[in-house]
C-alpha positions in Angstrom: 0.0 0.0 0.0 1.1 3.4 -0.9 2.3 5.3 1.6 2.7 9.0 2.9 5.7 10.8 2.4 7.0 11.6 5.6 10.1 11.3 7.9 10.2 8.6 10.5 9.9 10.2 13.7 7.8 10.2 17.0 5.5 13.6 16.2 4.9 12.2 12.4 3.8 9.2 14.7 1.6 11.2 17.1 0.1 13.3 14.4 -0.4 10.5 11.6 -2.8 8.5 15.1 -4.9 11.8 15.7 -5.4 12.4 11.8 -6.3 8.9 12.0 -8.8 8.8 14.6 -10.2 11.6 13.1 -10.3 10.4 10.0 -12.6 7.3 11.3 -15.2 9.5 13.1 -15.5 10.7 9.9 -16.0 7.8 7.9 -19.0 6.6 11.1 -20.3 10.5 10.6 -20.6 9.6 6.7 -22.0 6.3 7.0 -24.6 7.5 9.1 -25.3 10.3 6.8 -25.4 7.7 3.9 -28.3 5.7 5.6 -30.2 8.7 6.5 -30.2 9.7 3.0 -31.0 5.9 1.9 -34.1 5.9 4.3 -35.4 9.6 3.0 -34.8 9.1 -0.8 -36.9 5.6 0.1 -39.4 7.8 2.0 -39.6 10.2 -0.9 -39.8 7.9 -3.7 -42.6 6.0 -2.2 -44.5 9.0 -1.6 -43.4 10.8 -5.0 -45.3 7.4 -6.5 -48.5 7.7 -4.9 -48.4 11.3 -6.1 -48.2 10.6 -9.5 -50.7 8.2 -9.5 -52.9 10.8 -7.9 -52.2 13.2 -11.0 -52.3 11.0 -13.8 -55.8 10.1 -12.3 -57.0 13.2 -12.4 -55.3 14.7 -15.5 -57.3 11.7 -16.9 -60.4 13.2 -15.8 -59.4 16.5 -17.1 -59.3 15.4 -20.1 -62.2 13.2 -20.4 -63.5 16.4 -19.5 -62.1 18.2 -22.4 -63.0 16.0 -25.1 -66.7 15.9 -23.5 -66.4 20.1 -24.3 -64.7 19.6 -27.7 -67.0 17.3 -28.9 -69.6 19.9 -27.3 -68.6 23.5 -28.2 -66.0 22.5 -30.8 -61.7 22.8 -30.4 -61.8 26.4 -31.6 -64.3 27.8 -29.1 -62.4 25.7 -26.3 -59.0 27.5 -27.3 -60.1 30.5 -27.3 -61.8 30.2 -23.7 -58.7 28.4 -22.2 -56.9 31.9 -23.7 -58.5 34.3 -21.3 -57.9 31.8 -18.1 -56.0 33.7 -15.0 -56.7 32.3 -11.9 -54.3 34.8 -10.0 -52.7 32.0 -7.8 -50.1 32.0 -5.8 -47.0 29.9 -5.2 -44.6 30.2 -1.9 -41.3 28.6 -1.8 -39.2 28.0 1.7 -36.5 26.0 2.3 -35.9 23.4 4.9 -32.1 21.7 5.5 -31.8 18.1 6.0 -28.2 16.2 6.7 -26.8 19.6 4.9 -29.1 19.6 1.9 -31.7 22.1 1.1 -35.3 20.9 0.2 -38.1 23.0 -1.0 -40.9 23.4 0.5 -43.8 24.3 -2.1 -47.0 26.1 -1.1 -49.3 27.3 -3.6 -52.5 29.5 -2.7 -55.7 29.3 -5.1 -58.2 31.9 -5.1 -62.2 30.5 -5.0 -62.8 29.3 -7.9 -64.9 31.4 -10.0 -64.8 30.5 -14.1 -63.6 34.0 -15.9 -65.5 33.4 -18.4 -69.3 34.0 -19.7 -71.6 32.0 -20.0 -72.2 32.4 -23.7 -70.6 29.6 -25.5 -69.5 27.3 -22.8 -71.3 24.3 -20.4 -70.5 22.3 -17.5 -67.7 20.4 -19.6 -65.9 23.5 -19.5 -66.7 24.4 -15.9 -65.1 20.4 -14.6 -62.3 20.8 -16.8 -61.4 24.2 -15.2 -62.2 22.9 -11.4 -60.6 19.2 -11.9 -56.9 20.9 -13.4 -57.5 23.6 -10.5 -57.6 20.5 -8.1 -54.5 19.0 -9.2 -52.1 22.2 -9.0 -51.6 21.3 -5.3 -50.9 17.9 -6.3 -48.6 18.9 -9.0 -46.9 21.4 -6.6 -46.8 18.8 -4.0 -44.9 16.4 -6.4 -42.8 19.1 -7.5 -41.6 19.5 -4.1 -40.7 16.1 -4.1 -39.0 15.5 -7.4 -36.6 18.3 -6.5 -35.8 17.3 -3.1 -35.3 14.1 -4.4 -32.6 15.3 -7.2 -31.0 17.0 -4.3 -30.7 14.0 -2.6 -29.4 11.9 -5.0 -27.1 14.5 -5.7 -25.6 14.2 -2.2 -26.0 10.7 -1.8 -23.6 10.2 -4.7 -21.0 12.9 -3.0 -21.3 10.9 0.3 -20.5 7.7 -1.2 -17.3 9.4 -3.2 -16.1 10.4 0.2 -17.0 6.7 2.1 -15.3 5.8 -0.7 -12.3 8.1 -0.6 -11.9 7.3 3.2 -12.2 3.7 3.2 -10.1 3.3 0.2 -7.7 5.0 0.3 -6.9 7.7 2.9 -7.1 5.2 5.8 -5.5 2.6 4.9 -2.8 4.8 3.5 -2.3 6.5 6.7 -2.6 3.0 8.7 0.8 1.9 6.2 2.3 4.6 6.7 1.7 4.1 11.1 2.9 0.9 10.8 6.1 1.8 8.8 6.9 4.5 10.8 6.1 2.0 14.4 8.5 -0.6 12.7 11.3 1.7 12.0 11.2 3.7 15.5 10.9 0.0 16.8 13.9 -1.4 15.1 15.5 1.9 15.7 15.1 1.4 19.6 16.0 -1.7 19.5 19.3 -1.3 17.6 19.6 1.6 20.6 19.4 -0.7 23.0 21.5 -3.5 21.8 24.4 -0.6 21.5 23.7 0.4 25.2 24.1 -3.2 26.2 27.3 -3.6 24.5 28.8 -0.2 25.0 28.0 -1.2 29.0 29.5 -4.8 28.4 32.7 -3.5 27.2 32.6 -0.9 29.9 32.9 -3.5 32.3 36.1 -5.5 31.1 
């Protein structure tokens, strides 16, 4: 294993543990981090299904809607009424943190629902078309919401697992080579001190 390039002494010794020790916490730290992230992307997938499933059902019943008025008042009348729709609502975004990612939190206000329209020229197909898509904005905000935090999520999952990566791989078990050749040496080094001692005290003697 590759080692760092350092000098073999006690304080490269000392310092080379602490980093060491340090560098574990971190890896626990990011591996706790990794499983929180693991268990919320779950969370938020799961949900971000039953979400979708709510708005596909009810885009479908928009647009059953919509061809019931086509079919009724014809495409051209049913442009031309969708052209003049502003239903003045209102969307908030806040921001929450989570394990150092920012999520959004989406609120969207809708005024009561009035149709801006007259009366000449449209029907009841127009009027469920209207209040069914005005139904599902707080679904599609909701999922919106989602979807995003989810992207974060992912995005920092990924960095996470770089780093476990980085850590596991390579930085500790380069600094635990290097600890061990630098023990070793200091080791061998003491030893080869003390075997001198002995013999310098040996000769001392005769």
């Amino acid at each position: 294993m590759e080692r760092l390039p350092l000098s073999v002494n006690k304080s490269n010794l000392i310092r080379l543990e602490e980093e060491l020790s340090f560098a574990k916490d971190g890896l626990e730290l990011l591996d706790e981090k990794k499983e929180a992230l693991i268990a919320h992307i779950s969370t938020l997938s799961t949900k971000a299904k039953r979400v979708r499933s709510r708005i596909n059902k009810s885009m479908e019943e928009s647009y059953g809607y919509l061809r019931e008025a086509i079919s009724i008042h014809g495409r051209l009348t049913c442009e031309r009424t969708s052209l003049g729709l502003l239903l003045g609502e209102k969307v908030q975004i806040r921001e929450r943190g989570f394990m150092g990612v920012t999520l959004p939190e989406v609120k969207i206000e809708l005024p009561k629902l009035s149709p801006p329209y007259g009366f000449h020229g449209t029907g009841a197909a127009m009027d469920l078309v209207l209040m069914t898509i005005c139904k599902s904005m707080e679904t599609i905000a909701e999922l919106a919401e989602i979807e995003v935090g989810l992207f974060r999520l992912i995005a920092e999952m990924k960095k996470t697992l770089r780093r476990l990566n980085a850590l596991e791989n390579i930085y500790i078990p380069r600094y635990e080579s290097t600890i061990k050749y630098i023990r070793e040496n200091l080791e061998e080094k003491e030893r080869e001190f003390l075997f001198q001692l002995k013999r310098q005290k040996t000769a001392g003697k005769r």
